[in-house]
Backbone as XML, in Angstrom:
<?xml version="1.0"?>
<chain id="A" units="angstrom">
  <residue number="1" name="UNK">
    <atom name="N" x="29.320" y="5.216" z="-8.732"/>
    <atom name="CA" x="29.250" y="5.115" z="-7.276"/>
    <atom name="C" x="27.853" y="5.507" z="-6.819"/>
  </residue>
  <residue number="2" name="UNK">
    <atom name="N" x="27.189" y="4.558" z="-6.003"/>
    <atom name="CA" x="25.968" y="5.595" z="-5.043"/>
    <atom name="C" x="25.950" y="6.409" z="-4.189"/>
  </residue>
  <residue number="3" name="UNK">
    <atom name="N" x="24.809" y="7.449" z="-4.245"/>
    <atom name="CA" x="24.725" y="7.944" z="-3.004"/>
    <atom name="C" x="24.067" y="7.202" z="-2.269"/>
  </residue>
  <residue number="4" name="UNK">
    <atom name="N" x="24.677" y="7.236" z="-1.061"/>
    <atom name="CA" x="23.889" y="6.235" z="0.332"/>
    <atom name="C" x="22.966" y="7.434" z="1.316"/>
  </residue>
  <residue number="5" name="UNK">
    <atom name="N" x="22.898" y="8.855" z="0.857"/>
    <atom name="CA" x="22.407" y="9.745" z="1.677"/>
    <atom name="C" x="20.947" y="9.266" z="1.659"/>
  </residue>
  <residue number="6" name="UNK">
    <atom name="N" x="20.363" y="9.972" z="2.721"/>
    <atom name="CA" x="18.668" y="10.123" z="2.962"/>
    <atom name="C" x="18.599" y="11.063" z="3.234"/>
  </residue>
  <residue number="7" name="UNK">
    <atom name="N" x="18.135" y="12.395" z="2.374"/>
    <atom name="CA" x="17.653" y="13.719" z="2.610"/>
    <atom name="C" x="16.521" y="14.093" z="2.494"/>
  </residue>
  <residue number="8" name="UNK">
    <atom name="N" x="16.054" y="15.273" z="3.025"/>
    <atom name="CA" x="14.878" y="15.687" z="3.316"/>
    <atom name="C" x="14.144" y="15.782" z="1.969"/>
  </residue>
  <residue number="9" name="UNK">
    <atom name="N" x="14.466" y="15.720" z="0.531"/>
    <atom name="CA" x="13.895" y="16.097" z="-0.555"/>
    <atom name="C" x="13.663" y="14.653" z="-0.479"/>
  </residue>
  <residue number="10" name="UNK">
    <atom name="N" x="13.685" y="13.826" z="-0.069"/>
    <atom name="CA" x="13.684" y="12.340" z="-0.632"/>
    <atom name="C" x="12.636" y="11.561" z="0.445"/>
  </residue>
  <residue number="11" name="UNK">
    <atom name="N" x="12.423" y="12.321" z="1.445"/>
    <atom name="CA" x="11.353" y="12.200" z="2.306"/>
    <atom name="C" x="9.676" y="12.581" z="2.138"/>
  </residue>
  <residue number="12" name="UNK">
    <atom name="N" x="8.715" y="11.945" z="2.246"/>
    <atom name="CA" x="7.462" y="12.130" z="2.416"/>
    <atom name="C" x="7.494" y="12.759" z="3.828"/>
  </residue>
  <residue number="13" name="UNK">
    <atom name="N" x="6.969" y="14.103" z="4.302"/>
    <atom name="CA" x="6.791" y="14.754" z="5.307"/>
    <atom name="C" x="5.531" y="15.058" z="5.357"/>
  </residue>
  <residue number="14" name="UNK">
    <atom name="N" x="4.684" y="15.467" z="4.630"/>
    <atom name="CA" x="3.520" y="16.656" z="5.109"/>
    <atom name="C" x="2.126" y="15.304" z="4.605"/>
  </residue>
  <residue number="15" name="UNK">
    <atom name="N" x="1.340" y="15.251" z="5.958"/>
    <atom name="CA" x="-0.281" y="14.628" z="5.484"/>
    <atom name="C" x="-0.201" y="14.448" z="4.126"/>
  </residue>
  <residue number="16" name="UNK">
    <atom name="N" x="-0.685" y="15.338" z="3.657"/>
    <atom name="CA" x="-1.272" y="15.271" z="2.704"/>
    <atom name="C" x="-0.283" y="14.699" z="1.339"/>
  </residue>
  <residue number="17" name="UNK">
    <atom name="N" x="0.753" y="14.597" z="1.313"/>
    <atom name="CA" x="1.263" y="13.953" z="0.936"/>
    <atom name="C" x="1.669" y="12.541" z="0.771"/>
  </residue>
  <residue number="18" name="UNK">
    <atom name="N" x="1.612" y="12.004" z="2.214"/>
    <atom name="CA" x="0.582" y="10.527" z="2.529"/>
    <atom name="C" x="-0.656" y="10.552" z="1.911"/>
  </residue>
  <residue number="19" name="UNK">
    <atom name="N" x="-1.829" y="11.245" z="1.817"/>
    <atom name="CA" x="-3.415" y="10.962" z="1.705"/>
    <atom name="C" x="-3.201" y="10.819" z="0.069"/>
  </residue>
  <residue number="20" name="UNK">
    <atom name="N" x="-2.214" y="11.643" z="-0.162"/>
    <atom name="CA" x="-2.200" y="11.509" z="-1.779"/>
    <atom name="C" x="-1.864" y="10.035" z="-2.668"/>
  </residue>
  <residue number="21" name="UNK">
    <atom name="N" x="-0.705" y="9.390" z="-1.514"/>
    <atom name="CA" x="-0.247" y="8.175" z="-1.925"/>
    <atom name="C" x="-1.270" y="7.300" z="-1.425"/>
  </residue>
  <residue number="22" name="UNK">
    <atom name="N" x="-2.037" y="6.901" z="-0.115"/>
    <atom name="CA" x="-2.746" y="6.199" z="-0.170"/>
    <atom name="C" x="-4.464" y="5.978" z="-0.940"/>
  </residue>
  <residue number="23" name="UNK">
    <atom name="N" x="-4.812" y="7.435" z="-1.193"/>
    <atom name="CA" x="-6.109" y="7.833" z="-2.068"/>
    <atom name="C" x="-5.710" y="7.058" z="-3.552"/>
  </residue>
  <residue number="24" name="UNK">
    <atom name="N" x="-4.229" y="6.716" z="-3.734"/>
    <atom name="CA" x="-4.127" y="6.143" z="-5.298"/>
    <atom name="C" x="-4.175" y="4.988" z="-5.520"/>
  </residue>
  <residue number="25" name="UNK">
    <atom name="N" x="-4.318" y="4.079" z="-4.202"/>
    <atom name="CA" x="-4.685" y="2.711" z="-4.039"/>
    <atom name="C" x="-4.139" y="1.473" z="-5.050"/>
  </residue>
  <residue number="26" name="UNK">
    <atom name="N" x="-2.876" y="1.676" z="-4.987"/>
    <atom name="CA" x="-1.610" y="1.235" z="-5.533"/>
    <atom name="C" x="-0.772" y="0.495" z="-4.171"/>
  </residue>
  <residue number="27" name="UNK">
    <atom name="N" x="-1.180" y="-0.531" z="-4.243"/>
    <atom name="CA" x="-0.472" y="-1.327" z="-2.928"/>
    <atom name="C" x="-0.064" y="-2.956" z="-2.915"/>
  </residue>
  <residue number="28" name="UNK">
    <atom name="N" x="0.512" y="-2.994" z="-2.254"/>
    <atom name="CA" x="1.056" y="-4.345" z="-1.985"/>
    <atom name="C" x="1.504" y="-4.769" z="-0.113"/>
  </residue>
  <residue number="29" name="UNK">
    <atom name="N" x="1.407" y="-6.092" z="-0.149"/>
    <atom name="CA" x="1.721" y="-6.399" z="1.273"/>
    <atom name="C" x="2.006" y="-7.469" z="1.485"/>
  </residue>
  <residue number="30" name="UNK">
    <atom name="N" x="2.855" y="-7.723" z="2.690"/>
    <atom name="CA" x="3.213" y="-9.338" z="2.934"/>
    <atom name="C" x="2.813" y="-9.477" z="4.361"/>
  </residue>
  <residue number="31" name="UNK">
    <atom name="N" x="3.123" y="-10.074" z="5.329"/>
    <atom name="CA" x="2.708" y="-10.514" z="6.684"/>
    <atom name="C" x="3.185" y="-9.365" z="7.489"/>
  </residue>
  <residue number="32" name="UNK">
    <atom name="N" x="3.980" y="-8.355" z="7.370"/>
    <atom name="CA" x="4.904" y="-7.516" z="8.422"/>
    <atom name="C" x="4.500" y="-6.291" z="7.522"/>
  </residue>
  <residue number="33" name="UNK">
    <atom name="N" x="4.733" y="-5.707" z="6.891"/>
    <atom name="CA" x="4.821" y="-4.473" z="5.903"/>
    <atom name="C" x="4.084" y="-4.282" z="4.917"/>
  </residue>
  <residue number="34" name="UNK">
    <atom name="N" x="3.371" y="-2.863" z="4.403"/>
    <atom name="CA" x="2.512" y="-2.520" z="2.960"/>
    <atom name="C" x="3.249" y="-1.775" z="2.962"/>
  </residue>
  <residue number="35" name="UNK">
    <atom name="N" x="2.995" y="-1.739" z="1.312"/>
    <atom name="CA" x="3.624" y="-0.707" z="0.232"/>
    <atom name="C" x="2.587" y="-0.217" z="-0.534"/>
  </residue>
  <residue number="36" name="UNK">
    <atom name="N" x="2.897" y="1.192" z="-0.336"/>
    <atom name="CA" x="1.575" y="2.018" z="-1.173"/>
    <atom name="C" x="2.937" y="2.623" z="-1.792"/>
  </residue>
  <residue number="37" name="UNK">
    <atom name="N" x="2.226" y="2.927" z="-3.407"/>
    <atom name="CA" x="2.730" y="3.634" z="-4.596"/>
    <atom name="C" x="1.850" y="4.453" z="-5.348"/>
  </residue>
  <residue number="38" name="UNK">
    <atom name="N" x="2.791" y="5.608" z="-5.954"/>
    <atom name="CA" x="2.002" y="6.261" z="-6.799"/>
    <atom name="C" x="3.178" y="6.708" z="-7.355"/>
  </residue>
  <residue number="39" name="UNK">
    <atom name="N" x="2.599" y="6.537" z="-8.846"/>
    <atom name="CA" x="3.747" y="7.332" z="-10.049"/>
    <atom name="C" x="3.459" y="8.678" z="-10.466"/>
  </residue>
  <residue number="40" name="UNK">
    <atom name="N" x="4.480" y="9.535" z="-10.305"/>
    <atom name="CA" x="4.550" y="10.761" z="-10.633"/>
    <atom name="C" x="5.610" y="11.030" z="-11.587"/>
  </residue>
  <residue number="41" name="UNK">
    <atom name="N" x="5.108" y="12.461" z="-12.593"/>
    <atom name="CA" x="6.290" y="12.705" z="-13.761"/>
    <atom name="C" x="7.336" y="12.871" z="-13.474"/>
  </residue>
  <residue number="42" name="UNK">
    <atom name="N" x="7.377" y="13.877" z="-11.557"/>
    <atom name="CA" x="8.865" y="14.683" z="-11.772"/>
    <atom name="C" x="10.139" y="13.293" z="-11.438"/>
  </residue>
  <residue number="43" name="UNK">
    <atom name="N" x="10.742" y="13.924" z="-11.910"/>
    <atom name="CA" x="12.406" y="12.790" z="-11.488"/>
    <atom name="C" x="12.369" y="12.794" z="-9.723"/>
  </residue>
  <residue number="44" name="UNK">
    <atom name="N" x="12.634" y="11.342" z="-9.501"/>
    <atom name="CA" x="13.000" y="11.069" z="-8.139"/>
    <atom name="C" x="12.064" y="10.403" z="-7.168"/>
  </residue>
  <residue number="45" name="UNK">
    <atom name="N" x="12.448" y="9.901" z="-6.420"/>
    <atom name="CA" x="11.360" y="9.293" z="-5.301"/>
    <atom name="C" x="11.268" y="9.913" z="-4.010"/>
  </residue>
  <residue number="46" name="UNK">
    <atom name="N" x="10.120" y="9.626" z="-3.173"/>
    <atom name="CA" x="10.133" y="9.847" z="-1.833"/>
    <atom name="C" x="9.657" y="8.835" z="-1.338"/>
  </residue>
  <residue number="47" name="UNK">
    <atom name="N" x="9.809" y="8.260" z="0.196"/>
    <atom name="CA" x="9.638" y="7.727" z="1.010"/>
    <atom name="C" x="9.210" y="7.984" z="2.181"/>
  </residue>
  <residue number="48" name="UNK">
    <atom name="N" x="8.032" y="7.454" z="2.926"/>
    <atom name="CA" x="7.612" y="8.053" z="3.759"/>
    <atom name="C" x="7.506" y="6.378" z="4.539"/>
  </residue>
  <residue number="49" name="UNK">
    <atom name="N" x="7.240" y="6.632" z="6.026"/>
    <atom name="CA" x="6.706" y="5.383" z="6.894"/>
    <atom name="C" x="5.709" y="5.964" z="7.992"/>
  </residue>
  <residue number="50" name="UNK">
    <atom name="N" x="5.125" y="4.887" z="7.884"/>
    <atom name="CA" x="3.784" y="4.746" z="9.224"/>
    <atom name="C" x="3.991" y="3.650" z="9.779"/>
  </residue>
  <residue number="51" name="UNK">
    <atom name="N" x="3.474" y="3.837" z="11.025"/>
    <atom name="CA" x="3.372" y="3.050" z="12.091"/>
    <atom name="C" x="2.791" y="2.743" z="13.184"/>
  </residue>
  <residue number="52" name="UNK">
    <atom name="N" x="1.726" y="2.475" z="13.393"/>
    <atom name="CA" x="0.177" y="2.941" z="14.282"/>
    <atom name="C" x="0.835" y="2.597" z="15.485"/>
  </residue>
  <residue number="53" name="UNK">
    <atom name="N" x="-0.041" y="2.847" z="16.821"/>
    <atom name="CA" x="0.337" y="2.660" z="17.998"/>
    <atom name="C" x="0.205" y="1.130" z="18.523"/>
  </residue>
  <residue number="54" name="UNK">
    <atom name="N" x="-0.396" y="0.534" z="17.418"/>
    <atom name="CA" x="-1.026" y="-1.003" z="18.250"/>
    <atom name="C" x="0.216" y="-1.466" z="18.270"/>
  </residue>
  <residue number="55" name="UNK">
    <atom name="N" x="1.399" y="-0.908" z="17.544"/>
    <atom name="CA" x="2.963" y="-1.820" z="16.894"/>
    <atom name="C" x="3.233" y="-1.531" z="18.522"/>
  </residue>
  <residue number="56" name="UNK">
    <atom name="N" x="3.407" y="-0.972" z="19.479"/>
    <atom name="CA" x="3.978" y="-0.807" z="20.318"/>
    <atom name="C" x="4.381" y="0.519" z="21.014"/>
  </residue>
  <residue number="57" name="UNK">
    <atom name="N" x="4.992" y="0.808" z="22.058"/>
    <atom name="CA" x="5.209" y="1.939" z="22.310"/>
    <atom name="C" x="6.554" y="2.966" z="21.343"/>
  </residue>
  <residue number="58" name="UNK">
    <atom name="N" x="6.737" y="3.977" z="21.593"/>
    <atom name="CA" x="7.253" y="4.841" z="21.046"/>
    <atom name="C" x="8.688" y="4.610" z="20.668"/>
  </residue>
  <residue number="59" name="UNK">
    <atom name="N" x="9.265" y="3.822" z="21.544"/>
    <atom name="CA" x="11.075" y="3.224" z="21.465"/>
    <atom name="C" x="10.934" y="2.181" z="20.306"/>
  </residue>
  <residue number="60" name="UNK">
    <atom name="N" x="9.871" y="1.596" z="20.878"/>
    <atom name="CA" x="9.716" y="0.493" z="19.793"/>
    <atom name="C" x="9.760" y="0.820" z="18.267"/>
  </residue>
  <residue number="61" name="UNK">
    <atom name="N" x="8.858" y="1.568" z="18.282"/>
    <atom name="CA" x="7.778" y="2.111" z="16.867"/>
    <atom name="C" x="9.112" y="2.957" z="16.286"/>
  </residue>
  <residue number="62" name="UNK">
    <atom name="N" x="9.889" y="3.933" z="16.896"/>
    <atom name="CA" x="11.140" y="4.469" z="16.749"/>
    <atom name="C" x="12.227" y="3.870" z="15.755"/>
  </residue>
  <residue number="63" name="UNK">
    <atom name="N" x="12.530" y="2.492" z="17.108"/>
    <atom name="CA" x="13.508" y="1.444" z="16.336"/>
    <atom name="C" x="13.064" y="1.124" z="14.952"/>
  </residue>
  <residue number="64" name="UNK">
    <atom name="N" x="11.705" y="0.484" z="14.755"/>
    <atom name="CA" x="11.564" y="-0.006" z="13.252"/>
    <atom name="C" x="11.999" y="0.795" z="12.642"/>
  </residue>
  <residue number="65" name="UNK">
    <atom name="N" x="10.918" y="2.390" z="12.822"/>
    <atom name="CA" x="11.680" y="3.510" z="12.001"/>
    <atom name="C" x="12.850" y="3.189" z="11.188"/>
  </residue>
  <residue number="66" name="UNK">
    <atom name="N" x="13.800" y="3.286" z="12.367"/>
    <atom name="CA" x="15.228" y="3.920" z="11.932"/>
    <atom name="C" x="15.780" y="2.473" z="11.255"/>
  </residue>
  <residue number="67" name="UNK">
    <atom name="N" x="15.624" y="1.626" z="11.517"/>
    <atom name="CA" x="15.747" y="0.207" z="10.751"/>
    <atom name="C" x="15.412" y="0.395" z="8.986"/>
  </residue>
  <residue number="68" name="UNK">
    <atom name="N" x="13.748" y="0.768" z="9.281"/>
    <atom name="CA" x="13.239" y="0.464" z="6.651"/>
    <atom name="C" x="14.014" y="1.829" z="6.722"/>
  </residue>
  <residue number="69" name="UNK">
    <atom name="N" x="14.099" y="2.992" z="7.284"/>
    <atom name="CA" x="14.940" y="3.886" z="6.548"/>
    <atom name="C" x="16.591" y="3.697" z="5.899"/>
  </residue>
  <residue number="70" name="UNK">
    <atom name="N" x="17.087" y="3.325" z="7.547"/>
    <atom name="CA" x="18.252" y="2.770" z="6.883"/>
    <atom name="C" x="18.453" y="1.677" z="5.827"/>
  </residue>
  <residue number="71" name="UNK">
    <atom name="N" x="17.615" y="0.453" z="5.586"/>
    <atom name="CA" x="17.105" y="-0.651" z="4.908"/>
    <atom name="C" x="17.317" y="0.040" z="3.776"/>
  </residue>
  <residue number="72" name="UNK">
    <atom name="N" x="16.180" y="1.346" z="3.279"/>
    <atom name="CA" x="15.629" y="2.285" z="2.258"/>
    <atom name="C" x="17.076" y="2.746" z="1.840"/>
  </residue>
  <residue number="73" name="UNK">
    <atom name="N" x="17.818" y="3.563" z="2.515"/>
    <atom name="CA" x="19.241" y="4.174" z="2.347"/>
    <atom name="C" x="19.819" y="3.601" z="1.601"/>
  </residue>
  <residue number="74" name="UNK">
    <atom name="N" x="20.419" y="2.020" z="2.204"/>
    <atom name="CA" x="21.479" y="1.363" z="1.302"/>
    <atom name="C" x="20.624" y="0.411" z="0.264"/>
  </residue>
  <residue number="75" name="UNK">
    <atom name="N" x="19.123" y="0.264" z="0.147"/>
    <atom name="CA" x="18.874" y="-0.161" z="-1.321"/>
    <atom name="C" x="18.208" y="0.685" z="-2.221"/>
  </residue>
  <residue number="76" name="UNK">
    <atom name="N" x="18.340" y="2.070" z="-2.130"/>
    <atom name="CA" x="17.711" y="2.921" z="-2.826"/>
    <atom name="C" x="17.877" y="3.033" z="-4.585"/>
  </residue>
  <residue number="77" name="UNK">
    <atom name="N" x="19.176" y="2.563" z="-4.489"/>
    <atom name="CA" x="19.436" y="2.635" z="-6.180"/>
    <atom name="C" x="18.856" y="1.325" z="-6.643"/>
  </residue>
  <residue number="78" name="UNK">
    <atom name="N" x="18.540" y="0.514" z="-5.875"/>
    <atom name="CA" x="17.872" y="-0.647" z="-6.854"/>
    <atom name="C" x="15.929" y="-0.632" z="-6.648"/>
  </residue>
  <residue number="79" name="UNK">
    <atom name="N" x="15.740" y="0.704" z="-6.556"/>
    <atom name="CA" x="14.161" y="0.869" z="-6.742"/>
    <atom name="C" x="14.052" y="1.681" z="-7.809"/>
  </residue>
  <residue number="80" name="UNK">
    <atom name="N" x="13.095" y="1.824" z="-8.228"/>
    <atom name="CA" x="12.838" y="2.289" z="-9.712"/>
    <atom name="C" x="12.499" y="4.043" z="-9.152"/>
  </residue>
  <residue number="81" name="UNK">
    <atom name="N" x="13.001" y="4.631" z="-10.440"/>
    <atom name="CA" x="12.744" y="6.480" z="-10.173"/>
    <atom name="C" x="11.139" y="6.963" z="-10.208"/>
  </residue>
  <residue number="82" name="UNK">
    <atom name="N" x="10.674" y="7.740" z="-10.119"/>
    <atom name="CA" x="9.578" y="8.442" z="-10.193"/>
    <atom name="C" x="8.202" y="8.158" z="-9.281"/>
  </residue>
  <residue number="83" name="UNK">
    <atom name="N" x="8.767" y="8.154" z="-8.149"/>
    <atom name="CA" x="7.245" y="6.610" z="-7.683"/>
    <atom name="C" x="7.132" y="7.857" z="-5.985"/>
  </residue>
  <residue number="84" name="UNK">
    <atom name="N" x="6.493" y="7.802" z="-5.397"/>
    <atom name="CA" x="6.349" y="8.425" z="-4.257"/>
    <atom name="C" x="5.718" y="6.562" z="-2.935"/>
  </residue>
  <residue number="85" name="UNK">
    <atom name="N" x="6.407" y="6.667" z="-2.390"/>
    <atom name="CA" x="6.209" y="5.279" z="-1.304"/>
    <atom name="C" x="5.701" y="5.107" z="-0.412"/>
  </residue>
  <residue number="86" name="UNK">
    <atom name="N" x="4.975" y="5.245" z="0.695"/>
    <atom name="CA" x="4.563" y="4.519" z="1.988"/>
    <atom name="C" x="4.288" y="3.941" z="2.068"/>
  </residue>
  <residue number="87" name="UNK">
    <atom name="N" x="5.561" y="3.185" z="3.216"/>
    <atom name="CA" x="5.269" y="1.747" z="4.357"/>
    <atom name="C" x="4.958" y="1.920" z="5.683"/>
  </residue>
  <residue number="88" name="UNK">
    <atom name="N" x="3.670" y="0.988" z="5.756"/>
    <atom name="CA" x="3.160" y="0.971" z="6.932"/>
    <atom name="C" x="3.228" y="-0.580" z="7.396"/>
  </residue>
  <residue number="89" name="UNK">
    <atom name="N" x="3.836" y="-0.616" z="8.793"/>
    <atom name="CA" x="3.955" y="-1.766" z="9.225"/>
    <atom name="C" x="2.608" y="-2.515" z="10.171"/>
  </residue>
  <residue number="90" name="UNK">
    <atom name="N" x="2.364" y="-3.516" z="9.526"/>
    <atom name="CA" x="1.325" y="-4.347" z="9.865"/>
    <atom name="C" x="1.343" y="-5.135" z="11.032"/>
  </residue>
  <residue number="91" name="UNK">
    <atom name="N" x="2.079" y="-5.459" z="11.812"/>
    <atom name="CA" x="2.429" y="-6.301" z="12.981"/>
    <atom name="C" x="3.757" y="-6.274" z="13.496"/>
  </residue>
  <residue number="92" name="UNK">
    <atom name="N" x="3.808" y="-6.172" z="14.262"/>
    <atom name="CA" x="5.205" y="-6.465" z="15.226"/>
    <atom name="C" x="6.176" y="-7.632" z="14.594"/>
  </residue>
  <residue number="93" name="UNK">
    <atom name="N" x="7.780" y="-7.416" z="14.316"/>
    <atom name="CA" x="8.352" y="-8.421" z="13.950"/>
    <atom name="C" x="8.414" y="-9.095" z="15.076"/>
  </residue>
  <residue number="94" name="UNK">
    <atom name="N" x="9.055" y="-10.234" z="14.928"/>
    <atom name="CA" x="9.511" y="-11.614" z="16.255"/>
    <atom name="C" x="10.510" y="-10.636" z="16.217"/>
  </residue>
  <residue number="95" name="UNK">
    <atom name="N" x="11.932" y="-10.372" z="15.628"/>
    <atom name="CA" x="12.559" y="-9.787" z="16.242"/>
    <atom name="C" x="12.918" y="-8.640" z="15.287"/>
  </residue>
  <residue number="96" name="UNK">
    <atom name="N" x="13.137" y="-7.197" z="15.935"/>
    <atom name="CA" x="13.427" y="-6.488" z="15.701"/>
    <atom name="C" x="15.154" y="-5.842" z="15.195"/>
  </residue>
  <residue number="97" name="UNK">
    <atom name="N" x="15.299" y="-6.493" z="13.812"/>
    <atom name="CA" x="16.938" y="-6.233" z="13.480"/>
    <atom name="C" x="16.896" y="-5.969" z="12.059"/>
  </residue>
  <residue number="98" name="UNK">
    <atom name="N" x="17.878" y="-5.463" z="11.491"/>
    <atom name="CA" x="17.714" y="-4.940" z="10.129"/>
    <atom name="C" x="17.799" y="-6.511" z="9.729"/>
  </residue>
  <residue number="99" name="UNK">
    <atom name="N" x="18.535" y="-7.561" z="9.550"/>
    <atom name="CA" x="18.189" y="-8.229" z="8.913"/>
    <atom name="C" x="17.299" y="-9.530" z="8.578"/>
  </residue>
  <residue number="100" name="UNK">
    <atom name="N" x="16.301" y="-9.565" z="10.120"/>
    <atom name="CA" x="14.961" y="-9.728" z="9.774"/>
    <atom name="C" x="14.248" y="-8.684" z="9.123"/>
  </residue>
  <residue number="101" name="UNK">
    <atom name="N" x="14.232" y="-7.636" z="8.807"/>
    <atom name="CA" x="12.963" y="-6.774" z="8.187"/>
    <atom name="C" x="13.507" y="-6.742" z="7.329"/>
  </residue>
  <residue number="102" name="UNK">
    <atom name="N" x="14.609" y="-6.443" z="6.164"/>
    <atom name="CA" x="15.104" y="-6.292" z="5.238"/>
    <atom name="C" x="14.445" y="-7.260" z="3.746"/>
  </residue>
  <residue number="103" name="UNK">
    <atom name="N" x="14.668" y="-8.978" z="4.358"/>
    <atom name="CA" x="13.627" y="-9.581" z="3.235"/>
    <atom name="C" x="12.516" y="-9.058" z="3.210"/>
  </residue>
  <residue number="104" name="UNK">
    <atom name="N" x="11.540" y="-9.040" z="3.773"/>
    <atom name="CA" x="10.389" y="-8.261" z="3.719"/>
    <atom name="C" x="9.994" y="-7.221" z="3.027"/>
  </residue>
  <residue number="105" name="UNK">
    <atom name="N" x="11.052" y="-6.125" z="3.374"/>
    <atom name="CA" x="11.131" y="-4.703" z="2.663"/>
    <atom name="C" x="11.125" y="-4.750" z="1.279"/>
  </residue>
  <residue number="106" name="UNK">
    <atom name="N" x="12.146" y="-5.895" z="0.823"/>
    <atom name="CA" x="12.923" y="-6.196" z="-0.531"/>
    <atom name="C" x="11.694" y="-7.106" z="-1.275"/>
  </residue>
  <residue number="107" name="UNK">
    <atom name="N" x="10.984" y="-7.904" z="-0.369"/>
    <atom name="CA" x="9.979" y="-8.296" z="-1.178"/>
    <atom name="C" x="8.917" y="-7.480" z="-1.318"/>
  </residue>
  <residue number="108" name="UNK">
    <atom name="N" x="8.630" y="-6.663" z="-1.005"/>
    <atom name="CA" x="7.219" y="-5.929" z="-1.506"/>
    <atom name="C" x="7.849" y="-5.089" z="-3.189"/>
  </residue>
  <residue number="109" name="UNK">
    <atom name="N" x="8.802" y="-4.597" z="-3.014"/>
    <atom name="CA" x="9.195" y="-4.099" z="-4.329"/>
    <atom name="C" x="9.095" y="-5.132" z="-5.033"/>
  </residue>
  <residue number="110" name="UNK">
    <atom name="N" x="9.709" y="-6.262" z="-5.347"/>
    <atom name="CA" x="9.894" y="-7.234" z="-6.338"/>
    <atom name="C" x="8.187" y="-7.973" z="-6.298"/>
  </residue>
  <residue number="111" name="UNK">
    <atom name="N" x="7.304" y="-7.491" z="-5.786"/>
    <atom name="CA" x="5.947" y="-7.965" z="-5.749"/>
    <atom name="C" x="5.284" y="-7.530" z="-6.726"/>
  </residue>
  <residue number="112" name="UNK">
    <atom name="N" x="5.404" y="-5.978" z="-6.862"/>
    <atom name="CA" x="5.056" y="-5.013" z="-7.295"/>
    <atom name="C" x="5.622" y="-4.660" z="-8.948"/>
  </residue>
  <residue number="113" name="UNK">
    <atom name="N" x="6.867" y="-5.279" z="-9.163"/>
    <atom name="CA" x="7.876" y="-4.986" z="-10.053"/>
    <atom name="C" x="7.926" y="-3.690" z="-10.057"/>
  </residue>
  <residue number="114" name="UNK">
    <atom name="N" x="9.212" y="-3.217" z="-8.886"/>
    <atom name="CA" x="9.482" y="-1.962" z="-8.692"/>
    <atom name="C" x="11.162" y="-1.909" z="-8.222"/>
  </residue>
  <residue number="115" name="UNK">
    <atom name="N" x="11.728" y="-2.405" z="-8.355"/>
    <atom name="CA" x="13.104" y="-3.025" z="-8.263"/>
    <atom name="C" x="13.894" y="-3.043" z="-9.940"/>
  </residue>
  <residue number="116" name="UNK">
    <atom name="N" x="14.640" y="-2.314" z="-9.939"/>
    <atom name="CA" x="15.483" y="-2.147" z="-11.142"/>
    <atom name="C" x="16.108" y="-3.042" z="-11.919"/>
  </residue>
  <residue number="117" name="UNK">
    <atom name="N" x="16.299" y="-3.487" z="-13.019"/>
    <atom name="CA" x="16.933" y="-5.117" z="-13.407"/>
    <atom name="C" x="18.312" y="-4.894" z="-13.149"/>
  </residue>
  <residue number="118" name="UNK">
    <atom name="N" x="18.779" y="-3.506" z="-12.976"/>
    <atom name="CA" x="20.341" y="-3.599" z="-12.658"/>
    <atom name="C" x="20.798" y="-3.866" z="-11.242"/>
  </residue>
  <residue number="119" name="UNK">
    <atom name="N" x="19.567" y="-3.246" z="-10.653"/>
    <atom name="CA" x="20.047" y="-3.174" z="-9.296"/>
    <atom name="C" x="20.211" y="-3.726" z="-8.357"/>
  </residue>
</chain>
């Protein structure tokens, strides 16, 4: 069975923890979304998101939020372990719904080969 949780150990929170993933210049991107990576020894991933102000105001920038997280939530077991993540969104979708952003999301992993063969 999976866990579908998103907890705080599984979160990118602090700067410098971003500067670390983007200083490793491990990335990928499509028209809407980048993916920065960096592999680390310990077990487990984190996830972090950005989102500059040009995306829109704060409700806006909010909504995506809570959209790749949840996105992140229910496909977490089919990303590979040990990797630390930030996505930063590149442009405004046409429309804002999980399942316009979802291909997107799902393709930067499989860009990258970072998507599990089971999963």
């Amino acid at each position: 069975m999976n866990d579908f949780s998103f907890s705080k150990k599984e979160r990118l929170l602090l700067t410098k923890d971003f500067q670390i993933v983007y200083q490793n210049k491990k990335w990928a991107s499509n028209e809407y979304l980048s993916l920065y990576f960096l592999y680390k020894k310990e077990i487990g991933k984190r996830i972090g998101f950005s989102i500059k102000k040009k995306i829109g105001k704060a409700v806006t920038r909010n909504k995506i939020k809570r959209i790749l997280r949840e996105i992140y939530r229910l496909n977490k077991y089919k990303i590979k372990n040990n990797f630390d993540f930030v996505i930063t969104v590149r442009k405004v979708f046409p429309i804002i719904s999980y399942k316009c952003i979802e291909p997107y999301f799902l393709e930067l992993f499989k860009k990258v080969n970072l998507l599990d063969k089971n999963g």
